[in-house]
N, C-alpha and C positions, 0 to 999 in steps of 0.2 A: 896591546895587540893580543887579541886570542886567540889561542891554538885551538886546532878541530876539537870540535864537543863532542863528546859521547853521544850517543843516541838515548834518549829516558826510556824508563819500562814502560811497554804497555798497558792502559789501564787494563784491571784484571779482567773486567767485563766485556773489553774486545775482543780477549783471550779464551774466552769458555766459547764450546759450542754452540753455535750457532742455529736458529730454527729454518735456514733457509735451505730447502731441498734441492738443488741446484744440479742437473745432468753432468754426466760425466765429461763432455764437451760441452760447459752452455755457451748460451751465442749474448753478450753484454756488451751493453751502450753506456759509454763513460759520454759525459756532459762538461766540458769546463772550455768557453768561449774566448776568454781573451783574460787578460791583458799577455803583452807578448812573456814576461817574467814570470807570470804565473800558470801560462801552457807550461813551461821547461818544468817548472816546479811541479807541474803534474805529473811529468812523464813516467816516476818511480812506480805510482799506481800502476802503470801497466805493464812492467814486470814484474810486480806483487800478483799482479792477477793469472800472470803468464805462469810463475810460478807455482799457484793453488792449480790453474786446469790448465796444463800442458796443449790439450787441444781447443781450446776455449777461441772464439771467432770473437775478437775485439774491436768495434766499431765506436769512434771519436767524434762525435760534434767541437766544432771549432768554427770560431770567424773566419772568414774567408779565405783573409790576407796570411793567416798561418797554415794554412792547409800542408803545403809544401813544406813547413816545420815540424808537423807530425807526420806526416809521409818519411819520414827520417827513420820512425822505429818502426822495425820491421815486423814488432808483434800485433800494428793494429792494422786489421783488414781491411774496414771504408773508411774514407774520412768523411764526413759531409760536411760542408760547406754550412755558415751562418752567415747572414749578411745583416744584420738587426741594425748595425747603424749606417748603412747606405739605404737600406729601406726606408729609415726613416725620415728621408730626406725628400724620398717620392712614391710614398705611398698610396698616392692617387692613381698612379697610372700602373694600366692591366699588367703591363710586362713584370711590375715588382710582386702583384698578386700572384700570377703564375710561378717565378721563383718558388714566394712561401708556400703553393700546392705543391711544389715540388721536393721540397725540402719536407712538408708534411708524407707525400708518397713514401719518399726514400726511408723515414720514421717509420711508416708502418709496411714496408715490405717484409717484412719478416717477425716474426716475436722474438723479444729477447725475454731469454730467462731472469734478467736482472739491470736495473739500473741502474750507475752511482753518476750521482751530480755532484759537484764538489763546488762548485761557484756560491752555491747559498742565494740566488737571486731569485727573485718570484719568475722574469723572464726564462730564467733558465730551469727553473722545478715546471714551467707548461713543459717548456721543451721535452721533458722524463715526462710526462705525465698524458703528452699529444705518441709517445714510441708505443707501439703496439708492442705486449708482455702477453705472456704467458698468466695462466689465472694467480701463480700463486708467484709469483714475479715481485719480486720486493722491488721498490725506489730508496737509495740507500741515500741520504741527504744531511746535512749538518743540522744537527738539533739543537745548535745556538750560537750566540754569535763569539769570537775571539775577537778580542783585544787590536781594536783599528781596522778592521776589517768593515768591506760593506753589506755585511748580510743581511736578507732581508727578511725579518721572524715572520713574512706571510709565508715566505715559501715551504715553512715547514709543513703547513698543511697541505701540501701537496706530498709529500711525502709518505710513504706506507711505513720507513722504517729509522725514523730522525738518529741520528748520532750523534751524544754530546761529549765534547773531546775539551782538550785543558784550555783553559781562556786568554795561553799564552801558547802558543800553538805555532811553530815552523810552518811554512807556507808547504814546505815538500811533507811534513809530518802530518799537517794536519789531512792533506789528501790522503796519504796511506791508511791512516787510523778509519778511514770510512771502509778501504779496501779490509782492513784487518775484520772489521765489523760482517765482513761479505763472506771472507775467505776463514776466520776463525783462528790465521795463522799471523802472530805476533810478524812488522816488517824485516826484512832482511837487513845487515847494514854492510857496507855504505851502500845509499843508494843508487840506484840506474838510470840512466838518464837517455842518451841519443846511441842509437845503433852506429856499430862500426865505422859506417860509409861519412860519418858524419867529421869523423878525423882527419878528412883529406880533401873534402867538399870544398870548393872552390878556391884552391891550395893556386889550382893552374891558369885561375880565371886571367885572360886579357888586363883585364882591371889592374892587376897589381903586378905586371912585368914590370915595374920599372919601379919598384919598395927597392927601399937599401937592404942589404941585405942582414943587417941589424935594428932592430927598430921597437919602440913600447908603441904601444897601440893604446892613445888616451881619451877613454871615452867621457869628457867632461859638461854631454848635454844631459838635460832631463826635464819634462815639463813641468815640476815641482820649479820656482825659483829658489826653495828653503834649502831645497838638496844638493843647490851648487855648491862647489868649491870655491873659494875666492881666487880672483884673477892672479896678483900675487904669489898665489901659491902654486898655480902653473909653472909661472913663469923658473918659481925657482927649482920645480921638480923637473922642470927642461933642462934647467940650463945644469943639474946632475945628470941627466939623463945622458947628456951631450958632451957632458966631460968623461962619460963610461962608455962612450962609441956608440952610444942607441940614438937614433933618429927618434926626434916626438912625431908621432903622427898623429893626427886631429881630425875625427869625422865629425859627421855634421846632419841632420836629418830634415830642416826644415831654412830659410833664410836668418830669421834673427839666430839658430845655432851657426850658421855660415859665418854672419859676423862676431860671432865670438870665439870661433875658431881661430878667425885672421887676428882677431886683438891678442887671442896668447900666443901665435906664431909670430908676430909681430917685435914679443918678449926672448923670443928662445933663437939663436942663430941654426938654421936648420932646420927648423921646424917645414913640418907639409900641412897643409890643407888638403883633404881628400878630395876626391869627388866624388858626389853624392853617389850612394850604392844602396841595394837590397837587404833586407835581416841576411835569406840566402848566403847572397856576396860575401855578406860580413863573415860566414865562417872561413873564406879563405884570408883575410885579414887575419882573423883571433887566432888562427892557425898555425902562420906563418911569423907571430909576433915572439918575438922574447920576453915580453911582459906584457901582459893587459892591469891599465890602471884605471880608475872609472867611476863614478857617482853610483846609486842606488840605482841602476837601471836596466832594461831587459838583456840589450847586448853582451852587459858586462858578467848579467847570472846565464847567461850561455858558454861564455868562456868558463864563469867554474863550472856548469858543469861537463862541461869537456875536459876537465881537471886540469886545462892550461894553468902558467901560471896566473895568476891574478891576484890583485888586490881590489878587496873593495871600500871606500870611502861612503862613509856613513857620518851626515851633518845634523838632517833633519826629521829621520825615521830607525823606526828603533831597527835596532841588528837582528836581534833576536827572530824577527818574523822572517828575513830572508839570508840573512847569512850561509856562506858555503861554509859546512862543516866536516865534508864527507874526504876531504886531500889535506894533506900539508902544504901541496902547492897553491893552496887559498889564504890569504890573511885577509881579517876585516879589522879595518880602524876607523874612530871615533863610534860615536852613538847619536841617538836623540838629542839635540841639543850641543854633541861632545861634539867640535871640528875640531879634525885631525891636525897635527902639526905639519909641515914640510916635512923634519928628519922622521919622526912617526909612518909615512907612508912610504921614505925612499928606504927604512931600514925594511920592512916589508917589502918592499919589492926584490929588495936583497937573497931577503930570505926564500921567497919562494922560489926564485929565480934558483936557487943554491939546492931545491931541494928535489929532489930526484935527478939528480944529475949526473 
């Protein structure tokens, strides 16, 4: 198990001044679409930037379906909406045209002094490249690719000002290091994640009147099959769980995770099967939990970063790209290829549960 990492130095050249002449309030459009783990992983950026321009007007592109996940921080002023993969389902027809002029309007209603893309995708450098700037308006974008990532080296040419960062790159670092590139100010650490309100957001929901009032919150889906847990190894971090008065509880997001929820409930006496719920929703779950325990996946990088406690389970992807490093109330165990033991992740969960207490 590893304890929180240090933050590494910034390379020295995103530390000199910078040629970007940027107003005292500029008005910047951060670009980073989806996946739901790597918005969260975004979000430091925009208090890196919050912090260089105090009065700086922060506008977010995002897929749709997280809008209301960056509506969380209070520092970004529009969100707009991306719908790229329901358009592409019906592209034909007028009504999804209309959208993308409208999504192109909301782009160019105003100039931004600056834009950082942090996705690395060709669809996403149009996306910077269609925002009406100011003439000397930099497009700030990864100038190469890190280590498993899917970037896509056309996008760089869309780019006014590429940024090449280490090839082993934190998913939260690597975004900030574009911000550093913008702003000329080495990151802050630890980093910032969701605004206040985000602490107690769906604490009250209907939904969860009737949770025990002890309980680990086990998120053991994920569309990867390599990144599961094995069944067995549920069963026996339940039935710890249930010998320490914590109820397992097991969400679920799609049918086939439905029934594998019921096969490790099945193993654990006590165990719950949820009922299906919102990302939203899930914050009054991960809130209200005494431990979140979880595969490599989005829900479970929103509990660290809400510095709940957590642990994360790592089988089939490396640590290093997403691992929480910023709490003690975070352990990640196993690695790439490492599956964790049973007492490896219940002495973890020990731990964090113990620590700020």
């Amino acid at each position: 198990m590893r304890e929180a990492m240090a933050a590494p130095a910034v390379p020295h050249a995103v530390t000199q001044a910078v040629p970007f002449a940027l107003p005292a309030n500029p008005r910047i459009l951060v670009v980073k679409v989806s996946s739901l783990g790597d918005v969260v992983h975004n979000m430091p950026l925009i208090h890196d930037l919050r912090a260089r321009w105090p009065g700086a007007q922060i506008d977010w592109v995002v897929e749709e379906g997280y809008v209301d996940l960056v509506r969380l921080l209070p520092d970004v002023a529009r969100v707009i909406p991306f719908a790229l993969r329901r358009w592409r389902k019906r592209f034909w027809q007028p009504a999804i045209w209309h959208e993308i002029g409208e999504v192109r309007d909301a782009l160019r209603a105003q100039r931004y002094d600056a834009v950082v893309e942090s996705q690395g995708l060709l669809k996403t450098a149009v996306v910077a490249r269609v925002a009406a700037r100011a003439a000397s308006a930099p497009i700030v974008g990864l100038g190469n690719r890190t280590q498993g990532s899917g970037y896509e080296p056309a996008a760089r040419l869309l780019y006014t000002a590429p940024v090449r960062v280490p090839r082993q790159a934190h998913s939260v670092r690597r975004s900030r290091l574009l911000g550093a590139a913008l702003t000329g100010m080495a990151p802050a650490e630890p980093p910032r994640f969701f605004g206040e309100s985000a602490r107690s957001l769906h604490v009250d929901d209907p939904l969860w009147a009737q949770l025990p009032a002890r309980y680990a919150a086990c998120f053991h889906a994920t569309a990867g099959a390599k990144k599961k847990w094995q069944l067995a190894n549920w069963h026996a971090l339940g039935q710890r769980l249930r010998a320490d008065g914590l109820a397992m509880l097991l969400p679920w997001g799609n049918e086939a995770e439905r029934r594998a929820a019921q096969e490790i409930a099945a193993g654990v006496p006590g165990a719950q099967v949820l009922p299906r719920f919102s990302v939203m929703q899930g914050f009054g779950l991960i809130n209200r939990a005494e431990v979140v325990i979880g595969v490599d996946t989005g829900l479970v990088h929103i509990a660290a970063a809400l510095c709940r406690p957590t642990v994360e389970i790592y089988t089939a992807t490396w640590r290093w790209k997403t691992e929480g490093y910023w709490s003690d109330r975070i352990a990640n165990v196993g690695d790439d290829g490492v599956v964790p033991t049973v007492d490896e992740v219940w002495q973890a969960a020990c731990r964090v549960r113990g620590a700020g207490a």
